[in-house]
C-alpha positions as CSV (number, residue, x, y, z in Angstrom):
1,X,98.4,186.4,38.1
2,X,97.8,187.8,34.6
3,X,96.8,191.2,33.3
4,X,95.0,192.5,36.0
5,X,92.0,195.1,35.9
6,X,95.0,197.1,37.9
7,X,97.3,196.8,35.1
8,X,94.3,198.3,32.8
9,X,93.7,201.2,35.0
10,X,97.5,202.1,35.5
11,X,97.7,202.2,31.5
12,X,94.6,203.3,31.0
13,X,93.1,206.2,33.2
14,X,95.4,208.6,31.5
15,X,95.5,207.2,27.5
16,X,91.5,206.8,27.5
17,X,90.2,208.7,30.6
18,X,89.0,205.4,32.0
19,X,87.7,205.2,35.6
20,X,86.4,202.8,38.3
21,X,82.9,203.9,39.9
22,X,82.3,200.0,41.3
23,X,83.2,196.7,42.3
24,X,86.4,197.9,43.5
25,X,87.5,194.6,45.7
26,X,87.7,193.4,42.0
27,X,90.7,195.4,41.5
28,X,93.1,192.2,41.6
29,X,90.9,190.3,38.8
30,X,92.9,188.7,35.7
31,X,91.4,189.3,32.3
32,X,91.6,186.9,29.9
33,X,90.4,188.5,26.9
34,X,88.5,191.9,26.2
35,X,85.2,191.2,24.4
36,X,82.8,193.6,23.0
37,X,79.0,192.8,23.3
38,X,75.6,194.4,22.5
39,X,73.0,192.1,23.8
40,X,73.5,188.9,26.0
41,X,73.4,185.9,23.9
42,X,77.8,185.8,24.0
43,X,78.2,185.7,27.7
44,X,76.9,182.3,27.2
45,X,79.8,181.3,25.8
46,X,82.2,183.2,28.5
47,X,84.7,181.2,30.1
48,X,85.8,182.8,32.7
49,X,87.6,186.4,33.0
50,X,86.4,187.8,30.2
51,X,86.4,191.6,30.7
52,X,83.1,192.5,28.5
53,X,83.3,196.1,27.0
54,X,79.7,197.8,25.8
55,X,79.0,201.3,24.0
56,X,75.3,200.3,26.1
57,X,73.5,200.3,23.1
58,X,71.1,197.2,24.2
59,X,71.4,198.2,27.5
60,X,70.2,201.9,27.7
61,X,67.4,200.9,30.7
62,X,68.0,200.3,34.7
63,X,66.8,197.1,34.4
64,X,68.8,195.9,31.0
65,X,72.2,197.2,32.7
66,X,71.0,195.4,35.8
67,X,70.7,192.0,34.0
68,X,74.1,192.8,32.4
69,X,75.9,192.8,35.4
70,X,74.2,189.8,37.1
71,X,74.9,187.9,33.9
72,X,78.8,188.9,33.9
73,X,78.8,187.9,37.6
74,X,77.1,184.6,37.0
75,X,79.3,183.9,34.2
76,X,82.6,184.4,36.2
77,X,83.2,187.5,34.3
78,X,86.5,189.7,34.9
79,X,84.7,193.0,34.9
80,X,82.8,195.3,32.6
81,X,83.4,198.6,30.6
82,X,80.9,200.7,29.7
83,X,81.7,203.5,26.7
84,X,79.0,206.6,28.6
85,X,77.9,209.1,27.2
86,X,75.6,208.4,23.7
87,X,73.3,205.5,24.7
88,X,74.0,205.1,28.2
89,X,74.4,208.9,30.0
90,X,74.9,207.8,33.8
91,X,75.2,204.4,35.5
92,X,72.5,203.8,37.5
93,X,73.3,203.6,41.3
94,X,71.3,200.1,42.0
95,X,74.0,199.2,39.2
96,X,76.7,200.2,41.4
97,X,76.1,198.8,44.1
98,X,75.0,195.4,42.8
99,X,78.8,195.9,41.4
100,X,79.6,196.6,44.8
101,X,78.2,194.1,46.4
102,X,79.3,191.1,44.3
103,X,83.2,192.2,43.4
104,X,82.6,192.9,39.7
105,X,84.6,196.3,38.5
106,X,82.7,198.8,36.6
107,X,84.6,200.8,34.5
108,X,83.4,203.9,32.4
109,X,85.3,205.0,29.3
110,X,84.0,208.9,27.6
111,X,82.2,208.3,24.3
112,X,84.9,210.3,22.9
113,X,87.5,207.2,23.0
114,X,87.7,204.7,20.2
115,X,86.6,201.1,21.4
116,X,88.4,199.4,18.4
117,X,91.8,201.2,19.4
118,X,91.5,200.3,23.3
119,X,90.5,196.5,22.5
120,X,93.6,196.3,20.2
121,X,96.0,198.1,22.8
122,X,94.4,195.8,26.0
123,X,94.4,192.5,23.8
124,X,97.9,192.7,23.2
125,X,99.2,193.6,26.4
126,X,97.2,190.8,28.2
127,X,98.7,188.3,25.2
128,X,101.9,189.3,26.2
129,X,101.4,189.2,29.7
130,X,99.9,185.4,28.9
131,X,102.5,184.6,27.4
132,X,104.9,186.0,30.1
133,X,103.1,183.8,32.9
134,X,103.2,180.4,30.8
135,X,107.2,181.3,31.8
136,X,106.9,182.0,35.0
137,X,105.1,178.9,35.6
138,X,107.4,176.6,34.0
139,X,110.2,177.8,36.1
140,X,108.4,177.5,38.9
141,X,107.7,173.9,38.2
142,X,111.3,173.6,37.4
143,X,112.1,174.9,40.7
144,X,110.2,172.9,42.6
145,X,111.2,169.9,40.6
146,X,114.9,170.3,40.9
147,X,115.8,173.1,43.3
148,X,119.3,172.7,43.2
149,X,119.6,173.6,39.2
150,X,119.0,177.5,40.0
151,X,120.5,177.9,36.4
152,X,117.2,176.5,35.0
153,X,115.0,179.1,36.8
154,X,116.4,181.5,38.3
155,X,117.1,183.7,35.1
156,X,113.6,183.6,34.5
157,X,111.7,184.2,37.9
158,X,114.4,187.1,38.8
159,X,112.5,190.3,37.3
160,X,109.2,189.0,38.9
161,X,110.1,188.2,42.4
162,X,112.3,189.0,45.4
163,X,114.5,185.5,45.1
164,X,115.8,185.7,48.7
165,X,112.6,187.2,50.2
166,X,109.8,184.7,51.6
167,X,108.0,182.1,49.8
168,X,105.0,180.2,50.7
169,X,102.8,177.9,49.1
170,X,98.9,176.7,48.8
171,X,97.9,174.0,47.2
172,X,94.0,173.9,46.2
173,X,92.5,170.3,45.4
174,X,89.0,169.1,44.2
175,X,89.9,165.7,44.3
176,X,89.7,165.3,40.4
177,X,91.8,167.6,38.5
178,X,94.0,165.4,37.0
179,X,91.2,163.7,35.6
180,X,89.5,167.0,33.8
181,X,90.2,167.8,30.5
182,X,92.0,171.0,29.7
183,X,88.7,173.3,29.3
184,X,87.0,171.9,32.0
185,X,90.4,172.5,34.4
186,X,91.1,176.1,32.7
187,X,87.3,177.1,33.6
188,X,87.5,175.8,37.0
189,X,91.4,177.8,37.5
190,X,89.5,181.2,36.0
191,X,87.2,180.8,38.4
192,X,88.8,180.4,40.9
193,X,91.2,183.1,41.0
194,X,88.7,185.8,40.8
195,X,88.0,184.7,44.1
196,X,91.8,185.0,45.1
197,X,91.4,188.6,46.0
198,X,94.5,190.8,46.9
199,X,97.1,188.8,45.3
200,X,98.7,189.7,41.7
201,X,102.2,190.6,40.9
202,X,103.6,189.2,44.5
203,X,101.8,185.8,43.4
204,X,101.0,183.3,40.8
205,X,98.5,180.9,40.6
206,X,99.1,177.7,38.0
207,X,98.2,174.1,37.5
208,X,100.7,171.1,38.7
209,X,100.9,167.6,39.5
210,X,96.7,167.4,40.2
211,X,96.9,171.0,42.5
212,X,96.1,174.5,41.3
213,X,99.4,176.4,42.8
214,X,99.7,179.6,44.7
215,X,102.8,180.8,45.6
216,X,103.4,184.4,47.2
217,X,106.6,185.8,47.1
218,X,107.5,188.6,49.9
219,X,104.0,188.7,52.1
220,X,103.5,188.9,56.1
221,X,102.3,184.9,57.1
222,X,99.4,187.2,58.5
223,X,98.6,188.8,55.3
224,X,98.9,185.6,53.6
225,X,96.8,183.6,56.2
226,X,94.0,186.7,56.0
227,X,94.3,186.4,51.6
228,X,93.8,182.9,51.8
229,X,91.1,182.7,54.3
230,X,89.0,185.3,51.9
231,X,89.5,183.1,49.3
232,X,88.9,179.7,50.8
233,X,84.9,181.4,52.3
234,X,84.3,182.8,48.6
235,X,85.3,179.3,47.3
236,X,82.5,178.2,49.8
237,X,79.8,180.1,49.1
238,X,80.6,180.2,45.0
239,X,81.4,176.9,44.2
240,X,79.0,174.5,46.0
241,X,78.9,172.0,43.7
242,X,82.6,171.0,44.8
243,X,84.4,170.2,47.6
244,X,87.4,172.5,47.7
245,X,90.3,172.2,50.1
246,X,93.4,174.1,51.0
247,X,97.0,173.3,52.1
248,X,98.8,175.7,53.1
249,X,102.7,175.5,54.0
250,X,105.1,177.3,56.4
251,X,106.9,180.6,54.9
252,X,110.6,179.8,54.2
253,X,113.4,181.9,52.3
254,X,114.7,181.6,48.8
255,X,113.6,180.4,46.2
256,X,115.2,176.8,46.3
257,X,112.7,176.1,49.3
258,X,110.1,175.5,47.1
259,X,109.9,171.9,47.0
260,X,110.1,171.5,50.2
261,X,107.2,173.8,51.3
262,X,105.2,172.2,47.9
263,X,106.0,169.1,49.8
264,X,104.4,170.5,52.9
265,X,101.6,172.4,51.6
266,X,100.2,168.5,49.8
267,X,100.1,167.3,53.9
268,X,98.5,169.9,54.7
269,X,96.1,169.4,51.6
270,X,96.0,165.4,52.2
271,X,95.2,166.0,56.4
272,X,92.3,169.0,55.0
273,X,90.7,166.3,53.0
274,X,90.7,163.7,55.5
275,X,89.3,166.3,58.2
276,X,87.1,167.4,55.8
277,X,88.3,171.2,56.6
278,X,88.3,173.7,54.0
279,X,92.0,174.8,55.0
280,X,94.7,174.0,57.0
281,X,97.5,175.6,57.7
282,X,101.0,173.1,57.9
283,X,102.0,174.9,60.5
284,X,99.4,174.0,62.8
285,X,99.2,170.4,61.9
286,X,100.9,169.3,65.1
287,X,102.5,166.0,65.5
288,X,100.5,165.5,62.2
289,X,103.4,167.9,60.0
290,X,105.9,164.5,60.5
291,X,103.0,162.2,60.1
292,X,101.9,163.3,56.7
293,X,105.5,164.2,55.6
294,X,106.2,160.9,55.2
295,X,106.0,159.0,51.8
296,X,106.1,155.5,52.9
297,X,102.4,154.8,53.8
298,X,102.6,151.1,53.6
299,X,105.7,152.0,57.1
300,X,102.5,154.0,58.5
301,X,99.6,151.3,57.9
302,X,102.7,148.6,59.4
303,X,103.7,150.8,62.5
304,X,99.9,151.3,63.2
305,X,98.6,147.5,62.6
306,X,101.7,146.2,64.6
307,X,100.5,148.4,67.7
308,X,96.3,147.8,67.2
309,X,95.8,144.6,65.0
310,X,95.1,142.7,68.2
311,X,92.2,145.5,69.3
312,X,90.9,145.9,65.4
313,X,90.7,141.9,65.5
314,X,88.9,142.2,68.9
315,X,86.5,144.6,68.0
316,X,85.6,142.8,64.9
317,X,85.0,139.6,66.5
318,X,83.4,140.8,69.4
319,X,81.4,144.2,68.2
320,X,83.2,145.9,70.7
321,X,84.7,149.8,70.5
322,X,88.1,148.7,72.5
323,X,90.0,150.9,69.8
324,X,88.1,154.2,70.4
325,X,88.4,153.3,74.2
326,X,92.3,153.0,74.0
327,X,92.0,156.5,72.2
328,X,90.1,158.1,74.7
329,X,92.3,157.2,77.4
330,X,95.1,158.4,75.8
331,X,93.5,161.4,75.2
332,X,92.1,162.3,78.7
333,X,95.8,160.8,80.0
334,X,94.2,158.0,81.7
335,X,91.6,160.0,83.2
336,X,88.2,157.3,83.4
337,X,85.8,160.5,84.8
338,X,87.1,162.7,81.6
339,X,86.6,159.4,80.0
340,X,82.7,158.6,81.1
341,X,81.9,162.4,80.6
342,X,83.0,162.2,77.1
343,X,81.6,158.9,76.3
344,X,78.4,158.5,78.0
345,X,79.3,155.6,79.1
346,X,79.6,154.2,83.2
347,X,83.1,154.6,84.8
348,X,82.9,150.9,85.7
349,X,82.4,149.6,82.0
350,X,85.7,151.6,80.9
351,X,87.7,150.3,84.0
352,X,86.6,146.9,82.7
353,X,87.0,147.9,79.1
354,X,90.6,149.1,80.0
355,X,91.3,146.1,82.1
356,X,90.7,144.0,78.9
357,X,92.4,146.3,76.8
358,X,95.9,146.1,78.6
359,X,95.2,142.3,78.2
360,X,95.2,142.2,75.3
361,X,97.8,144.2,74.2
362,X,100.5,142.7,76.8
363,X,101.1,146.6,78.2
364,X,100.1,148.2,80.8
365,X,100.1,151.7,79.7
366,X,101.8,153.3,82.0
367,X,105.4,154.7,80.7
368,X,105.4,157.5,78.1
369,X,107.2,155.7,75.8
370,X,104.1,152.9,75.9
371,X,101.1,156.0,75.5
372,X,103.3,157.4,72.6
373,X,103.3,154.4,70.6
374,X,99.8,154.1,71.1
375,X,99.2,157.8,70.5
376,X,100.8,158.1,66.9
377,X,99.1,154.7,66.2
378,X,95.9,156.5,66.4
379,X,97.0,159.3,64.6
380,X,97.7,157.4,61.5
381,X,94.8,155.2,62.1
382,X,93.0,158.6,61.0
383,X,94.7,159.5,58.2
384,X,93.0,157.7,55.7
385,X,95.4,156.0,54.6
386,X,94.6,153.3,51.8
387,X,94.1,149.5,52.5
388,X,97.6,147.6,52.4
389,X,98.3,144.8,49.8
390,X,96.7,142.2,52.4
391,X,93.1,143.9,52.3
392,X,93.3,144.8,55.9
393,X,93.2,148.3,56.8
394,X,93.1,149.6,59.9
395,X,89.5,150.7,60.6
């Protein structure tokens, strides 16, 4: 997860007296790079992450610091240190607790320290630390790509997880980051894990195969599930302007299980986006984990327009709904009250619906075996799954 406003503190509350006074749920941000600024016009140019460092010389007012902070916040910024006690004497507490309030560390370094010394010791530990995750990631990848080549990887990912402890893996999709350039989908990825709170050396968070990747190494499924949920509301309420969704897998042990639960996280991601939920967890998928597990979607679209062709054909011709009636009466197991509460609809038009329906499908419903078939038909039938070569999908 990058140098972490963490890491800073551990290094530097002794070697420069640094402390944090706000924003503390900001603890787990990355920094990208350390950039010093007087006045606002660079944050413009901010990226994400950027931890911003000020002696407060153009921001010696309450309402100049104020605008500071909302700019960094705005701008996705990591955090902000201020070097107290020349131009600025005492943070002011409306500063605070707008720090407070929207997860944005304030740090405080004496006067007495040396900016240009700190900078150079911060820059080149979070190089390093760059340079250490571009690693990690690309043995991740290779892990997931070929699992049983621990030779490729496992050297690499040893001194920063626990190898036999748990794994689990989220998958975050927009929809269109394999069309984004590299800025555009490096922006997006700094945003995005500031709002993945509580997560940094027991997790990484990367870029792969059109996901941004999360995997945490050695976490309680409810800890993970509580992490995860946090992030996915801030995702909601931050990012507006794009529909973000979340698969999630099953925790599993060892590190050669990752391509299975990346396999099963990208169901969980494919069922989110065709629900239109925000997350989903594969584990409660349902008969839906097999469904989405499997590659073959032209065997799906054939196993569903083998069972409902002759209703999709009816309903077409006819205007009728006999495909949403069948499902209904699968659902409520047959029962036409459940059926005409649901539906709005008289109890004596679904008997004669459902007297036409058996018809015309040559079944008579009644064995498990027949409802099952009929069941997972309808399952797929919502899964979104593109037209086949003949044009004719199932809806």
């Amino acid at each position: 997860m990058g140098f972490t406003i963490e890491d800073m503190l551990v290094v530097s509350a002794d070697r420069y007296d640094m402390k944090l006074i706000a924003g503390e749920r900001g603890w787990s941000n990355s920094i990208s790079w350390l950039l010093m600024l007087e006045d606002l016009t660079i944050i413009q140019n901010f990226t994400g992450k950027e931890l911003a460092v000020t002696t407060g010389l153009g921001f010696q007012t309450e309402e100049a610091m104020q605008r500071l902070a909302e700019e960094l916040t705005a701008h996705n910024a990591s955090g902000l240190i201020v070097n107290t006690g020349y131009y600025v004497k005492t943070i002011p507490d409306s500063v605070r607790k707008y720090c407070d309030e929207n997860d944005l560390p304030l740090l405080t370094v004496p006067w007495e320290v040396y900016l240009a010394d700190m900078i150079k010791d911060m820059s080149i530990r979070i190089f390093l630390q760059s340079s250490a995750d571009e690693q990690i990631s690309a043995a991740l990848i290779r892990a997931i790509e070929n699992p049983g080549a621990g030779e490729n990887y496992v050297r690499e990912l040893l001194p920063y997880f626990d190898l036999d402890g748990t794994f689990q893996l989220a998958l975050v999709s927009t929809g269109d980051l394999d069309s984004m350039d590299t800025v555009e989908r490096k922006r997006i990825a700094y945003r995005m894990q500031l709002y993945l709170t509580n997560l940094t050396h027991n997790g990484h968070f990367f870029y792969y195969d059109g996901y941004f990747v999360i995997v945490m190494n050695a976490i309680l499924e409810e800890d993970a599930a509580q992490i995860l949920e946090e992030f996915s509301n801030r995702l909601q309420r931050k990012m507006r302007d794009r529909t973000v969704c979340i698969g999630v897998s099953n925790p599993a042990r060892d590190i050669s299980s990752l391509s299975v639960l990346f396999r099963r996280a990208k169901a969980a991601t494919a069922m989110a986006r065709t629900t239109g939920r925000p997350l989903q967890f594969f584990a409660e998928m349902g008969l839906y984990r097999l469904l989405y597990m499997v590659d073959d979607s032209a065997l799906l679209r054939s196993f569903a327009g083998e069972a409902l062709r002759p209703l999709v054909d009816y309903d077409r011709a006819h205007d009728a709904e006999y495909v949403e009636t069948l499902e209904m009466y699968l659902r409520y197991s047959g029962s036409i009250k459940a059926m005409s509460e649901a539906m709005f609809i008289h109890r004596n038009t679904i008997l004669y619906r459902m007297t036409n329906i058996k018809k015309i499908l040559g079944c008579s419903l009644e064995t498990a075996e027949e409802r099952l078939i009929y069941s997972v038909a309808c399952m797929i039938r919502k899964m979104d799954l593109p037209e086949g070569t003949d044009g004719r999908g199932l809806h």
